[in-house]
N, C-alpha and C positions, 0 to 999 in steps of 0.2 A: 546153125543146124541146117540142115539139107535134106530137101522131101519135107512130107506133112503128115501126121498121125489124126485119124481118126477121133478125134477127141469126143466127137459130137454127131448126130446125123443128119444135123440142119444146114449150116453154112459153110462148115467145113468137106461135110459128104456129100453134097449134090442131093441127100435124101430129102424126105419130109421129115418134118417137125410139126409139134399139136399135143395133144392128150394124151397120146399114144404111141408118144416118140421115148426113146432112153437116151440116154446119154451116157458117156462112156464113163461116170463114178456109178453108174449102176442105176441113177436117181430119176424118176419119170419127170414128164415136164418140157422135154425137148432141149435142142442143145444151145439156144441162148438165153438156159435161164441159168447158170456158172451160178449161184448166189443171187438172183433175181427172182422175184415173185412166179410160178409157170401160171398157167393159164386155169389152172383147176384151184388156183384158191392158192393165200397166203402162205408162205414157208415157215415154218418156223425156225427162230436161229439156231440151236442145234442140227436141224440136217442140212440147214446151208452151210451150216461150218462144215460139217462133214464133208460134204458135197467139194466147198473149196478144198481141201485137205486133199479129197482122193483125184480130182484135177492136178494138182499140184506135183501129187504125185505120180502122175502122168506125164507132167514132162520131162520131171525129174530122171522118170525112166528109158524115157525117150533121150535123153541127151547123153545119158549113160551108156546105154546100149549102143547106139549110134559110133560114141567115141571108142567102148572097148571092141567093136567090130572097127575099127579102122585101119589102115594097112601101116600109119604109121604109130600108132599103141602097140601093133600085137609084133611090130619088128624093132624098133628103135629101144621098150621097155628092157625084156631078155636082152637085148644088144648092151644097154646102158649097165643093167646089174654084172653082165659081163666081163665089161671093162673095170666097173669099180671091183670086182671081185681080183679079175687080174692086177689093177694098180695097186691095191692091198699087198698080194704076195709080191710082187718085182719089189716094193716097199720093203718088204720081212726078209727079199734073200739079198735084197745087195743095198738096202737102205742103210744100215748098221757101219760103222768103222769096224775094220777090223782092227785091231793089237798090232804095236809094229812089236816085230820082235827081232831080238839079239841074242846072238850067241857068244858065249865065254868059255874059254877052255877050263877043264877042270882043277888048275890052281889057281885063277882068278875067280870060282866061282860067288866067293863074296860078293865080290863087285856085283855081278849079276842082281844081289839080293838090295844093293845098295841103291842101285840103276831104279826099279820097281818100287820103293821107298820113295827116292825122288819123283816120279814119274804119279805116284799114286797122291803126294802132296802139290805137284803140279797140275792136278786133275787131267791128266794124259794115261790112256791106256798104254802100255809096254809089258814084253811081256820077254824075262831071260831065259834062255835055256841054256846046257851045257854043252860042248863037242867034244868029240875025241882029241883031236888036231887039229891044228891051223889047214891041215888041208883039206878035211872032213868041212874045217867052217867054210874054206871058199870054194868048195864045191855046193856046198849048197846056198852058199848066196848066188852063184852063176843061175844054180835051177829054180832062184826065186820063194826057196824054202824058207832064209834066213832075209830082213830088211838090213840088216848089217851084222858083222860079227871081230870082236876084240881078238885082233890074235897076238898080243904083246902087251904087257904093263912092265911099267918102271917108273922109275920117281920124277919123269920128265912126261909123265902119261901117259895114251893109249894109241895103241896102234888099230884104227880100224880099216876095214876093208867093205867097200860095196858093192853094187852093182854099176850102177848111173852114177846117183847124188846123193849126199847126205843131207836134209833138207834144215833146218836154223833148229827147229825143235828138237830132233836127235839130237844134235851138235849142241846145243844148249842144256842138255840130259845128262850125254856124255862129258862134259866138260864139267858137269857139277860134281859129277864123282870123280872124275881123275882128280880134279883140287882138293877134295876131300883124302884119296889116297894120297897125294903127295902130301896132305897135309899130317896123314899119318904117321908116314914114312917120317916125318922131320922129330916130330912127337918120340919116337921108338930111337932114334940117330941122337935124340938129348938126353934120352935115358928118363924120359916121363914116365907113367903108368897110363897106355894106350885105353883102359878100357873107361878108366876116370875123364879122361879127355873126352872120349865116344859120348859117357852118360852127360856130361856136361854138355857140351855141342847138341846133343838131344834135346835136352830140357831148357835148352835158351827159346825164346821167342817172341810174341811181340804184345803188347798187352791195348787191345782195342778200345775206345769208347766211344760209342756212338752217339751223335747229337738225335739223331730221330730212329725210332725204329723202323729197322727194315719192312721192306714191301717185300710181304710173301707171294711168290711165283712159282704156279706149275704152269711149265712150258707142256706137257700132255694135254693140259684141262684148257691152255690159251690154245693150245692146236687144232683139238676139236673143237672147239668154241671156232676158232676161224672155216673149221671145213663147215661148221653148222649154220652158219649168215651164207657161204657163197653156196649151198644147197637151196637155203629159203630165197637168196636172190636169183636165180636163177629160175626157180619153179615160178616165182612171183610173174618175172619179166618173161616167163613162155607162155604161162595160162591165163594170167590178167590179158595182154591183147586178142588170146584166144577169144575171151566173150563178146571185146566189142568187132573181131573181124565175125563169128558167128552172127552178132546182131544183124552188122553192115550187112552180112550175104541174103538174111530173110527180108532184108528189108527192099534190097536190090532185084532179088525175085519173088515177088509179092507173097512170097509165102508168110508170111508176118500177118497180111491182111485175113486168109482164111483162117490162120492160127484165133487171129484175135474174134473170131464169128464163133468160138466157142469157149474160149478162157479170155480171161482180163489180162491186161498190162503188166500187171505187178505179180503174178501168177506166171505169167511166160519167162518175166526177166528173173522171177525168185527160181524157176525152175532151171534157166541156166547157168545160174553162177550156183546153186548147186549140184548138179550135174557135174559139172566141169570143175566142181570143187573136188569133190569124190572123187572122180580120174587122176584129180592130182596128189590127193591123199594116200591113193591105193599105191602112187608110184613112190611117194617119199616112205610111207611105212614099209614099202617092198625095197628100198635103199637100207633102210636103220636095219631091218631084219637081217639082210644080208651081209650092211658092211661092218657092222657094232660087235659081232661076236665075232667075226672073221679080223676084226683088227686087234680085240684084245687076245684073242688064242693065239697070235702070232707075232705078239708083243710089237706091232707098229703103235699100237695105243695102250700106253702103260696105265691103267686105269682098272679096276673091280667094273666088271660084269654088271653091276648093279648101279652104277655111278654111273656109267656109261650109257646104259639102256635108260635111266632115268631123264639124262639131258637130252637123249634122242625120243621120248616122251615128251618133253617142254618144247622138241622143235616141232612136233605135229602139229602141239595144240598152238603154236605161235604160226606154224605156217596157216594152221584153219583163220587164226583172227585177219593174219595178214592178209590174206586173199579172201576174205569174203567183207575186208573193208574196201580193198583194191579192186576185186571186182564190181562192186556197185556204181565205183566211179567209171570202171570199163568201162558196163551194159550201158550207163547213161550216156557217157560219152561216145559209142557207138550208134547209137541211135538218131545222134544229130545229123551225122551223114548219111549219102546213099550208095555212095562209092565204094568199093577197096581203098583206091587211090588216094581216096581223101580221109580215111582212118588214121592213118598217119601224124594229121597233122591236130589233129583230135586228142590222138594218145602220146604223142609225145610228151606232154607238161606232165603225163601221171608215171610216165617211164622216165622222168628225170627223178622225180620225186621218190623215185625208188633208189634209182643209181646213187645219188647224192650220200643219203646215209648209208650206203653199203660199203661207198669206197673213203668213207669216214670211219667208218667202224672197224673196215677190214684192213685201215692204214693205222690206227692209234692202237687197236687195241694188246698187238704182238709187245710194244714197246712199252703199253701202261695202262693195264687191264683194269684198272681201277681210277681211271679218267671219267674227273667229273663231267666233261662232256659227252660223255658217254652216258653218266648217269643220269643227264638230264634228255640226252635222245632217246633212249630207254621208254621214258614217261610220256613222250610227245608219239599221240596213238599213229600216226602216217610213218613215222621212225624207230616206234617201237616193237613192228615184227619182226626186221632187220638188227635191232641192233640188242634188243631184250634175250630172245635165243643165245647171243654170241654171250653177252655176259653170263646167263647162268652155266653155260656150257662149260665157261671158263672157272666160275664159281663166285665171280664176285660181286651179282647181285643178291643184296638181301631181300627177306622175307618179306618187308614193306615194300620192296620198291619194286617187287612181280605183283603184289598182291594191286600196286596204285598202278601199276602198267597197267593190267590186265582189267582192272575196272574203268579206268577211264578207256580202253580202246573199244574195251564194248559196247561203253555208255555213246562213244561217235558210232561205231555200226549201227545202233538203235536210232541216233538220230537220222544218219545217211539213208535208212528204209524208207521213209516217207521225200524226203528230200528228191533222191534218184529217182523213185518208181514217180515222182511227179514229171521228173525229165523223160524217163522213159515212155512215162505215157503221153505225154504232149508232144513228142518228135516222133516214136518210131511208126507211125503211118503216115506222116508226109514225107513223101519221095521227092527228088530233083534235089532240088538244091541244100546247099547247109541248111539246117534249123539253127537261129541263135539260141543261145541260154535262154535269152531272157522271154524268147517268143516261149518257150516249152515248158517254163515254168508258169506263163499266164495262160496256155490254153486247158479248158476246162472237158 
């Protein structure tokens, strides 16, 4: 944070303090009594809590305000929703394969129908249509209307025509039916009954057993599941450093020191990892808002409206856990230094710790979304902001295994509270050099 807010009108304002001083939750007492006895007699805990709360909420507002006035919130947000809105539609108008399609004059139209048969058991889009003539066909393969077109069948096969090239899968299409017509022709030349042949040739096939059953996969539900981890990692690894460079900057221009003459430690650092948790909330729900219905109305995300909206609901409440466990190790770990320069080398071990399971998750999961390794990063709270989002996204975590993520990464937040604010408060007012760990967890 940069600059200093009025919290108080004692040691933060240059004013007096006494009997007759307020402070800025409203509460008389003057402004170092944050939750301290004031001068006129005893507190009671109720409006000391109070007291704390509306402090709290004080910087919370302050850190708020701060970042949505900043020049890169109010240009880079709109710029961002922009572009995901733009990559969406270039996604919906040229993402898609088109149909190759053929043309067949109109006494080969059978074939046509035969071509689309194979092609549809092949899982290959194709699509036949009729011409007038062979010259109707190759004029419109020249203008790119036709990907190929049959201008000749006989019992030795087809005659096609392209532009460029006919590339192995056409020619492996086409070639199944020409064998199938000569196989007709030969059928009609013995004097068989063509259509007994046809029904029989149909109803042969091939009869499966399978030793395990299949692994159900929707490629839609792994798709989002993967844009849903590189959303959280990415917000993780822009706004996590964000707290410990804000700490480093008040701590580098003493403004940390006036801050602390009217609020406590654990109050200044609870108020910017929330603050700056909210910034990044507002920006990931202003993504799901915009890019969740804009992907399924345009069918880049094949998915119900409600399925969709639901797993971009589990990524908020996954990006909240994830960053206000990440951020505590920030704040704390910001606090040890007094540099910029030396943030770095601070945050680095919590920015690998991030990276690691992201490009685990977002490497195993396309290929085997139901990897027990997964299921067990899921459960591990530093791994399971990143990797918990991707599986439900995808769909394949169950009921238990969000319900045991989601409690055990709260239950380390709850611990990491006291833990941090003990680092935080034994480093961030000594300047110069590094604080160790271990000096900032014994100073009292």
């Amino acid at each position: 944070m940069s600059g200093t807010i009025g919290l108080g009108t004692g040691a933060a304002g240059g004013g007096r303090s006494g009997p007759g001083a307020v402070d800025a939750s409203g509460v008389p007492g003057g402004a170092g009594g944050a939750g301290r006895p004031g001068r006129g007699g005893g507190e009671v805990g109720g409006v000391a809590a109070v007291r704390s709360r509306r402090v709290l909420w004080l910087v919370v507002r302050r850190e708020v305000s701060t970042r949505l006035r900043s020049k890169a919130f109010r240009i880079m947000t709109p710029l961002l929703v922009v572009v995901l809105a733009a990559g969406i539609s270039v996604t919906a108008l040229f993402g898609g394969s088109s149909p190759s399609t053929v043309g067949f004059l109109p006494q080969d139209a059978r074939y046509g129908a035969a071509l689309t048969a194979v092609g549809d058991a092949a899982g290959v889009d194709v699509r036949a249509v009729t011409v007038a003539d062979a010259a109707e066909a190759e004029r419109q393969v020249r203008d790119g209307k036709l990907d190929a077109a049959v201008t000749a069948s006989g019992p030795d096969g087809f005659r096609v025509i392209v532009r460029h090239t006919l590339d192995d899968q056409g020619r492996g299409l086409l070639t199944a039916v020409a064998r199938q017509q000569a196989l007709d022709a030969q059928v009609v030349a013995l004097g068989g009954d063509l259509g007994r042949v046809d029904s029989a040739v149909a109803a042969a096939g091939v009869d499966v057993v399978a030793l395990e059953a299949p692994k159900e996969r929707d490629n839609a539900r792994i798709g989002l599941g993967a844009v849903t981890g590189v959303l959280i990692y990415l917000s993780l690894l822009i706004f996590g450093p964000v707290v410990a460079q804000g700490v480093v900057e008040e701590k580098s221009s003493r403004v940390v020191e006036l801050l602390l003459g009217t609020v406590r430690p654990w109050q200044l650092m609870a108020g910017k990892v929330i603050g700056i948790g909210i910034i990044g909330l507002i920006q990931m729900a202003l993504y799901a808002a915009v890019g969740v219905p804009l992907a399924v109305a345009t069918g880049v995300l094949s998915l119900s409206l409600v399925t969709a909206l639901a797993s971009a609901g589990w990524s908020l409440v996954w990006y909240l856990l994830g960053f206000a466990l990440y951020a505590l190790l920030f704040a704390a770990a910001g606090s040890l230094v007094s540099r910029q320069e030396d943030a770095s080398a601070v945050t680095m071990p919590l920015i690998m710790i991030i990276i690691i399971p992201y490009v685990i998750g977002i490497s195993v999961l396309p290929g085997d979304p139901g990897s027990g390794l997964l299921r067990v990063l899921s459960l591990i709270p530093l791994s399971a902001p990143l990797i918990m989002p991707m599986l439900i996204a995808a769909g394949t975590a169950a009921a238990w295994q969000i319900a045991l993520g989601t409690a055990l990464t709260v239950a380390t937040i709850i611990g990491l509270v006291p833990l941090t604010g003990r680092i935080y408060a034994g480093a961030v007012k000594r300047t110069g050099t590094r604080v160790r760990l271990v000096d900032a967890l014994r100073s009292r």
